[in-house]
C-alpha positions in Angstrom: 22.1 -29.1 38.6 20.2 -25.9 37.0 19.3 -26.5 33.5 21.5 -24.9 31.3 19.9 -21.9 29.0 19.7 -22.7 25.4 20.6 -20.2 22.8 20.5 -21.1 19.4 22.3 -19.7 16.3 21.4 -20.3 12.6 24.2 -19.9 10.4 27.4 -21.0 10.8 29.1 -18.3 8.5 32.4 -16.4 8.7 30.6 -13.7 10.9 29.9 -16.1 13.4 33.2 -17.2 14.5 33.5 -14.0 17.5 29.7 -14.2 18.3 30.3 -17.7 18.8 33.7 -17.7 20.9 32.3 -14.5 23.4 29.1 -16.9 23.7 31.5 -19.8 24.2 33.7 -18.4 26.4 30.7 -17.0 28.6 29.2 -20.5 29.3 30.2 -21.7 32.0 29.9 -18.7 33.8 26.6 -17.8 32.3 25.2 -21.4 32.3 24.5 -21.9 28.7 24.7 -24.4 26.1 25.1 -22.9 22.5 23.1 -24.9 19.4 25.0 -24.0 16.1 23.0 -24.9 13.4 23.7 -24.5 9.6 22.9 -26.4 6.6 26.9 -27.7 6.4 27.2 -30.2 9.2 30.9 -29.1 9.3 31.2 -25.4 9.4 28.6 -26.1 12.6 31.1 -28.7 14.0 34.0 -25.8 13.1 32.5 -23.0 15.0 31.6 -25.7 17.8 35.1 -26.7 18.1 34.3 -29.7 20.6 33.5 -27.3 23.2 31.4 -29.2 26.1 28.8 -26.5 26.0 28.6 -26.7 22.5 26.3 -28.6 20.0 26.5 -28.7 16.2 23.0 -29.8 14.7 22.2 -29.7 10.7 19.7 -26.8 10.2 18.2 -26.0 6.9 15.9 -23.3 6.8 13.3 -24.6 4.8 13.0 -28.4 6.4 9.9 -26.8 8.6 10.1 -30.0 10.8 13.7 -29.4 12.1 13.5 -25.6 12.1 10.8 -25.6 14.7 11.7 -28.0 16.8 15.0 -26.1 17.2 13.6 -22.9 18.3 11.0 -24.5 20.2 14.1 -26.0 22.3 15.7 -22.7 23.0 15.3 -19.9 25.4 16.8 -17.4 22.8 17.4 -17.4 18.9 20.1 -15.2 16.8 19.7 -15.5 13.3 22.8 -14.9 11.7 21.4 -15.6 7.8 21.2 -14.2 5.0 18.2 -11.1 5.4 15.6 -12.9 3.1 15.6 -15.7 5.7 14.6 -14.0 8.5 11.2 -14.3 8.1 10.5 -18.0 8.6 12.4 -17.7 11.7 11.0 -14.7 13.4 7.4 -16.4 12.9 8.5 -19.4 14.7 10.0 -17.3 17.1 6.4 -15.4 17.6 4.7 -19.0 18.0 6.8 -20.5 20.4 7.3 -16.9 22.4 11.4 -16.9 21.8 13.1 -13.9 21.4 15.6 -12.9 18.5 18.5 -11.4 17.3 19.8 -10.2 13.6 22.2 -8.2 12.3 20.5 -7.5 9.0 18.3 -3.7 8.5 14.5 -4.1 9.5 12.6 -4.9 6.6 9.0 -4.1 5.9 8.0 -7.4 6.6 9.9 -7.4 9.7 8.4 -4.3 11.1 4.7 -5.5 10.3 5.1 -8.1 13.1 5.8 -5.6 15.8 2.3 -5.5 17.2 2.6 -9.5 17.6 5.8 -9.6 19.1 5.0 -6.9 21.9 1.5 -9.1 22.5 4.1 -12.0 22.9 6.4 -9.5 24.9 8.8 -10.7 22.8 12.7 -8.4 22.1 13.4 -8.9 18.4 16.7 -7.1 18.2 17.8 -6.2 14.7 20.4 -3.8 13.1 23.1 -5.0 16.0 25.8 -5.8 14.2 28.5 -3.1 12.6 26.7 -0.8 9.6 24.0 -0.9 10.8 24.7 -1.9 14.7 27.8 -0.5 16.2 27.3 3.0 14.3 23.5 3.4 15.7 24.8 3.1 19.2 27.7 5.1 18.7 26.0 7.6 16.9 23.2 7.8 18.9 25.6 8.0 22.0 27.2 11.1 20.9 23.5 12.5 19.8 21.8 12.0 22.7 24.7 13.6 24.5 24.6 16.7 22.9 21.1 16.9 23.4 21.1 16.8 27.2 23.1 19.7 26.9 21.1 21.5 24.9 22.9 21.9 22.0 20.8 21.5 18.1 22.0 19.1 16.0 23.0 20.7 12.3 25.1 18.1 10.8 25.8 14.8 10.8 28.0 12.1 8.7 28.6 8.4 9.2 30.7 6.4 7.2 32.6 2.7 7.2 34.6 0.7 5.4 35.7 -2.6 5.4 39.2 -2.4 4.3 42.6 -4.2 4.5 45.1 -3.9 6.8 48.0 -1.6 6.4 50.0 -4.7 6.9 48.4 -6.5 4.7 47.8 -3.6 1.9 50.4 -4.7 -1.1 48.4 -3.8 -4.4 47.4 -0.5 -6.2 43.7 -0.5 -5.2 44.5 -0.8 -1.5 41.6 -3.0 -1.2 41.1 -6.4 -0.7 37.3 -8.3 -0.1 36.4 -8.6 3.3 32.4 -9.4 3.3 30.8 -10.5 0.3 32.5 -9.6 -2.7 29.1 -9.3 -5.2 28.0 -6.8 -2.6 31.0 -5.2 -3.4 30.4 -5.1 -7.2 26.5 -4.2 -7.1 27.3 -1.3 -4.8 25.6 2.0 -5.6 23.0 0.4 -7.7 19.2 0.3 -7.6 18.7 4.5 -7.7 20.6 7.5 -6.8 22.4 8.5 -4.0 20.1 10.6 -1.3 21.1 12.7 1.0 21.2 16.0 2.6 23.4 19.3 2.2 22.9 22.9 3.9 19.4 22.1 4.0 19.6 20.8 0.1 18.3 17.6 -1.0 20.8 16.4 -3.2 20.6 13.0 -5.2 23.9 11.6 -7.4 23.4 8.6 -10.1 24.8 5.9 -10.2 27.0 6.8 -13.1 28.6 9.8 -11.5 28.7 8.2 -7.4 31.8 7.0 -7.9 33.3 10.6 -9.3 31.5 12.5 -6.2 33.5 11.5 -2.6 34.5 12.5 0.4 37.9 13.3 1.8 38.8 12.7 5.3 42.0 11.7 7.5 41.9 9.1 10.4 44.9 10.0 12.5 47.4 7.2 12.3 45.8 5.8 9.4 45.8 8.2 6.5 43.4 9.7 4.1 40.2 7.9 3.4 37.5 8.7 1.0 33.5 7.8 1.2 31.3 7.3 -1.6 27.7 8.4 -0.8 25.1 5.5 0.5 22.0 5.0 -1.7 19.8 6.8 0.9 21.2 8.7 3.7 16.7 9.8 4.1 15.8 7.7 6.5 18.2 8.2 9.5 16.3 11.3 9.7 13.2 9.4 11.4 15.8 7.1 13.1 17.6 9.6 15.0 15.1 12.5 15.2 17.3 14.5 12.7 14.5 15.8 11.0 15.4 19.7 11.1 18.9 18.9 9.8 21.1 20.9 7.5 23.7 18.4 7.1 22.7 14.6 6.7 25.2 12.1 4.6 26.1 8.5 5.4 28.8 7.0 3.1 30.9 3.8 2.3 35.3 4.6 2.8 37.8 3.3 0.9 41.1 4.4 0.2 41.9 7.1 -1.8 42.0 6.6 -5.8 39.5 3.5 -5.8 36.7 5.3 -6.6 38.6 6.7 -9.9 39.4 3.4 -10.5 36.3 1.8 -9.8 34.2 4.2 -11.8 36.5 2.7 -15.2 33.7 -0.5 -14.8 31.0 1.4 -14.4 31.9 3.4 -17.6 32.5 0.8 -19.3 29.1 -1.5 -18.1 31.3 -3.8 -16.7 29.5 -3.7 -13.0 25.4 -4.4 -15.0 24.0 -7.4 -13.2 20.6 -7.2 -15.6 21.7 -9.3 -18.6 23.3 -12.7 -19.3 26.5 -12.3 -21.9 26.5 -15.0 -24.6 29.5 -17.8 -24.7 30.6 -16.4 -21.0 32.4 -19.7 -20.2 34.6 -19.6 -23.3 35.5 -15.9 -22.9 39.0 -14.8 -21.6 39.7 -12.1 -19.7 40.6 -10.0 -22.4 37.6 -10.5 -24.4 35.3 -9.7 -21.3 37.1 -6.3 -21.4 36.5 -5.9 -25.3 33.4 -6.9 -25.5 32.5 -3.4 -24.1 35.0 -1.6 -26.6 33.9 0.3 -29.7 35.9 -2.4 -32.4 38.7 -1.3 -34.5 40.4 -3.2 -37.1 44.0 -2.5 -35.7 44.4 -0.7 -32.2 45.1 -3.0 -29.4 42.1 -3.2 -26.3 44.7 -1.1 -24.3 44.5 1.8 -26.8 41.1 1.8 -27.1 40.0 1.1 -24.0 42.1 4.4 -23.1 40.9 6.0 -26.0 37.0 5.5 -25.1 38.0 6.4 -21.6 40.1 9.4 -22.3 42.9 8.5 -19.9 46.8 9.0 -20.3 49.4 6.2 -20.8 51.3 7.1 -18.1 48.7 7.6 -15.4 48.2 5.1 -12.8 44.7 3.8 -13.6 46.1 2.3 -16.4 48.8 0.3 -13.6 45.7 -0.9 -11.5 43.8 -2.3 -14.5 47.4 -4.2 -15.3 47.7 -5.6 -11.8 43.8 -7.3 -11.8 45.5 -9.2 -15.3 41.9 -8.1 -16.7 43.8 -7.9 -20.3 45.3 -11.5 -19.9 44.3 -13.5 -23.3 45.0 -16.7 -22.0 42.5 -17.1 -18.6 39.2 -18.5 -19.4 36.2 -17.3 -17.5 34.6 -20.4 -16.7 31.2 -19.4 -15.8 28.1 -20.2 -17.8 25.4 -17.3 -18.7 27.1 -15.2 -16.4 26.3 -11.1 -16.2 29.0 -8.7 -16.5 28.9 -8.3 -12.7 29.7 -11.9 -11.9 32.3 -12.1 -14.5 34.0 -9.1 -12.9 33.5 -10.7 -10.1 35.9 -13.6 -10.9 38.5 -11.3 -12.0 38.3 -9.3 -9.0 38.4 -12.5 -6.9 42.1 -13.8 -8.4 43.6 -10.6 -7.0 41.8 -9.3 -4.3 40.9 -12.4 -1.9 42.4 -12.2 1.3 45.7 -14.7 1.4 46.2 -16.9 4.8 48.5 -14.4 6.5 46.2 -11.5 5.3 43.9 -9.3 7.8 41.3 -7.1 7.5 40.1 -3.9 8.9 36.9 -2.0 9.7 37.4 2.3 9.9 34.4 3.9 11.2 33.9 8.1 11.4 31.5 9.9 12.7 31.1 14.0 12.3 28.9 15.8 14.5 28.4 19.8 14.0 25.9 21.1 16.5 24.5 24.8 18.1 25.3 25.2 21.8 24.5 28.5 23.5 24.9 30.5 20.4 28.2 28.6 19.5 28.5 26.2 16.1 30.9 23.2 17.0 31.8 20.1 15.9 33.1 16.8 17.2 34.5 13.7 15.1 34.6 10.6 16.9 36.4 7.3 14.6 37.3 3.6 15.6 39.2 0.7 13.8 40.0 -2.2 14.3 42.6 -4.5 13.1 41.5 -8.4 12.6 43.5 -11.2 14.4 43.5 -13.4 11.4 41.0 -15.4 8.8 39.0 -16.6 11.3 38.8 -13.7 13.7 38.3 -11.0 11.5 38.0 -7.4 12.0 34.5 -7.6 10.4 33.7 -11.0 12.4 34.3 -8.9 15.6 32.4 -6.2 14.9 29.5 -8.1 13.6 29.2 -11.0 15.8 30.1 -9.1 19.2 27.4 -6.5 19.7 25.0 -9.2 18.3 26.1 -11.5 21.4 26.2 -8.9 24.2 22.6 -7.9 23.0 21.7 -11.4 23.3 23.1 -12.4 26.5 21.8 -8.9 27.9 18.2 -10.3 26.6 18.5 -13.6 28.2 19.2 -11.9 31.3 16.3 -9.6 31.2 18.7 -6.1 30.6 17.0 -5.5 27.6 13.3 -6.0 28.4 11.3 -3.2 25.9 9.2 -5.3 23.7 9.2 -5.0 19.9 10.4 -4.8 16.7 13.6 -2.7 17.5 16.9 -1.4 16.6 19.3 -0.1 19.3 19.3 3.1 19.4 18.0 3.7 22.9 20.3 4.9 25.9 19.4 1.7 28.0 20.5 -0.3 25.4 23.3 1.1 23.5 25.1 2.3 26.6 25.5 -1.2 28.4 26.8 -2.8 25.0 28.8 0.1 23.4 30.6 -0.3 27.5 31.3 -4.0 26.8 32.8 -3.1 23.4 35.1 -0.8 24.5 36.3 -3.7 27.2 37.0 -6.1 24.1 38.6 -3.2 22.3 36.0 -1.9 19.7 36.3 1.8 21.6 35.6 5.3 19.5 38.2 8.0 19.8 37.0 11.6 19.7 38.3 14.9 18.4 36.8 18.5 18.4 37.6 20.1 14.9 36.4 23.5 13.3 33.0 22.9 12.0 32.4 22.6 8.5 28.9 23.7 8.0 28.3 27.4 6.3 25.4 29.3 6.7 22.8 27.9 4.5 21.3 32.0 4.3 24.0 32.5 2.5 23.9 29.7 -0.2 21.6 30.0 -3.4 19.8 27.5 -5.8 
């Protein structure tokens, strides 16, 4: 009997449950045997499932012993870690001449080893999950596109969202966590916004990014809104955008988060840079006052909307209600915790996703673009609804792309060597046609193009 090909995943997360099933489901078939190794015995069992082509194995990262003997053993590696692990696994991969997939950006480090995996002939696949993954390829789809025909590229946006689903939408924020909810809380930090507008460099801090968004409708969906991505810059070298007028990437949520949202920031309550004294003993209602100016008789309602300037009546004051942020009686419960974190644990009471719960990812593209003397513009938008807490919209559209690239790999359609993302046509095209067969597909729309004659604008 042919020796069945080894491909071996590190991490056992949440995203891995639809890699893991397509991979699963293509074994027999395929011939492979899929190693899931994480450092929980039992979320590697999970994902394994008993399946006869399957193997669970204990994998820590940092026993060096057990991490190379792993790889050593399989034909292909995806590494589905966190990004700051990478590293020790794509130099194993480089010594014992194994491929590998991620999901997470390139970093610095990970781009200095391109010249050693091409010597090796190595693929390292990154950025092939959903933001980045799926919108590279379906960006770069419609790009290209236009560009065989001629046409000059003069604007582009991109945004996603990981949001919940309609049927599962029951409280004022019309959000729910569906990744990792201190990535939620941190978002927009570390510098301003950059980006790109009429052939403006424009920049927005990170105290006035969540008062600055986007308006757009997804037809049978409703209005979103995007908040601007820390930097938008460098999908100009990426995409070969470089003599753009329009270039803005952003994160979507639904309309009046961002209002809402900005209330913490304002108030200091989203600062991850300094521990708060006595934080397990604090309630919820003393977090909140402990950024208020202090007042001898007005209630931490009344000044809170005092400092803040907002009306009784209007609904901001309803969404900071419904977290039960001015509750006197729940205890935090977490030692030398920052603001963020205690936020955090609010947030976490109302806005984890219950049993019968499912999420959903919205992606939108906008294209405007010059063809034969004629500015148009096209907008091209997916979502996708999750199955349930296992099979999650955001599980799909990781985990999918990031096995179709794989198994494309190990059969030698993807050959280019090097450190890479996938934005070229031989490899997007092949995976962006599998994903439409598993129901990831992009609808588009021509619309009346938004640009304005940057002539005509000052300052």
């Amino acid at each position: 009997m042919k020796q069945k090909r080894k491909i071996l995943i590190i991490g056992a997360g949440r995203s891995a449950s639809c890699l893991i099933k397509y991979l699963l489901e293509k074994s027999k078939v395929e011939n492979l045997h899929i190693i899931i190794g994480d450092k929980l015995i039992e979320s590697a069992k999970n994902m394994a499932n008993n399946h006869q082509n399957a193997t669970p194995i204990t994998l820590d990262i940092f026993d060096e012993e057990t991490r190379r003997d792993a790889i050593k053993n399989a034909d292909i590696v995806i590494s589905m870690l966190p990004a700051r692990f990478h590293m020790e696994v794509a130099k194993d991969c480089i010594t014992y001449g194994k491929s590998m997939v991620t999901a997470s950006y390139v970093s610095k480090e990970m781009k200095d080893l391109d010249k050693a995996v091409k010597e090796k002939g190595l693929v390292f696949m990154n950025e092939i999950g959903l933001d980045p993954g799926i919108d590279h390829m379906s960006a770069m789809q419609v790009i290209d596109r236009i560009r065989d025909k001629g046409g000059k590229l003069l604007l582009f946006e991109s945004f996603t969202g990981g949001l919940v689903a309609p049927e599962s939408d029951d409280n004022l924020w019309n959000y729910k966590f569906t990744w990792n909810p201190r990535n939620v809380v941190i978002a927009g930090q570390g510098g301003a916004a950059k980006f790109i507008q009429e052939g403006k460099y424009k920049y927005i801090p990170y105290h006035k990014l969540f008062r600055r968004t986007e308006k757009f409708y997804i037809d049978g969906y409703g209005k979103f809104e995007a908040i601007a991505n820390r930097d938008s810059l460098g999908y100009m070298n990426e995409y070969k955008l470089h003599d753009i007028l329009t270039l803005y990437r952003g994160t979507i949520r639904r309309v009046g988060f961002s209002k809402a949202w900005n209330i913490f920031i304002q108030l200091g309550m989203t600062d991850d840079t300094y521990i708060m004294e006595n934080s397990e003993n604090m309630s919820y209602r003393d977090f909140i006052n402990s950024f208020l100016p202090y007042h001898p008789l007005d209630s931490v309602e009344l000044k809170l909307r005092s400092y803040l300037k907002i009306d009784q009546d209007d609904i901001l004051c309803e969404k900071l209600d419904e977290l039960d942020i001015f509750n006197p009686n729940k205890k935090m419960g977490i030692k030398n915790a920052t603001p963020a974190q205690l936020l955090q644990r609010i947030l976490m009471d109302k806005w984890t996703l219950q049993a019968d719960d499912k999420d959903m990812i919205v992606m939108l593209h906008k294209f405007g673009y010059e063809l034969k003397g004629e500015k148009k513009q096209i907008e091209s938008s997916t979502v996708v609804i999750g199955e349930d807490q296992i099979y999650t919209a955001m599980a799909k559209t990781v985990g999918l792309p990031v096995a179709i690239a794989s198994l494309k790999i190990l059969n030698g359609e993807i050959t280019k060597p090097g450190v890479q993302i996938p934005i070229a046509k031989e490899v997007y095209e092949p995976i962006l046609k599998e994903l439409t067969e598993t129901g990831i597909k992009f609808t588009e729309k021509r619309v009346i193009y938004e640009g304005y004659n940057p002539e005509l604008l000052k300052g």
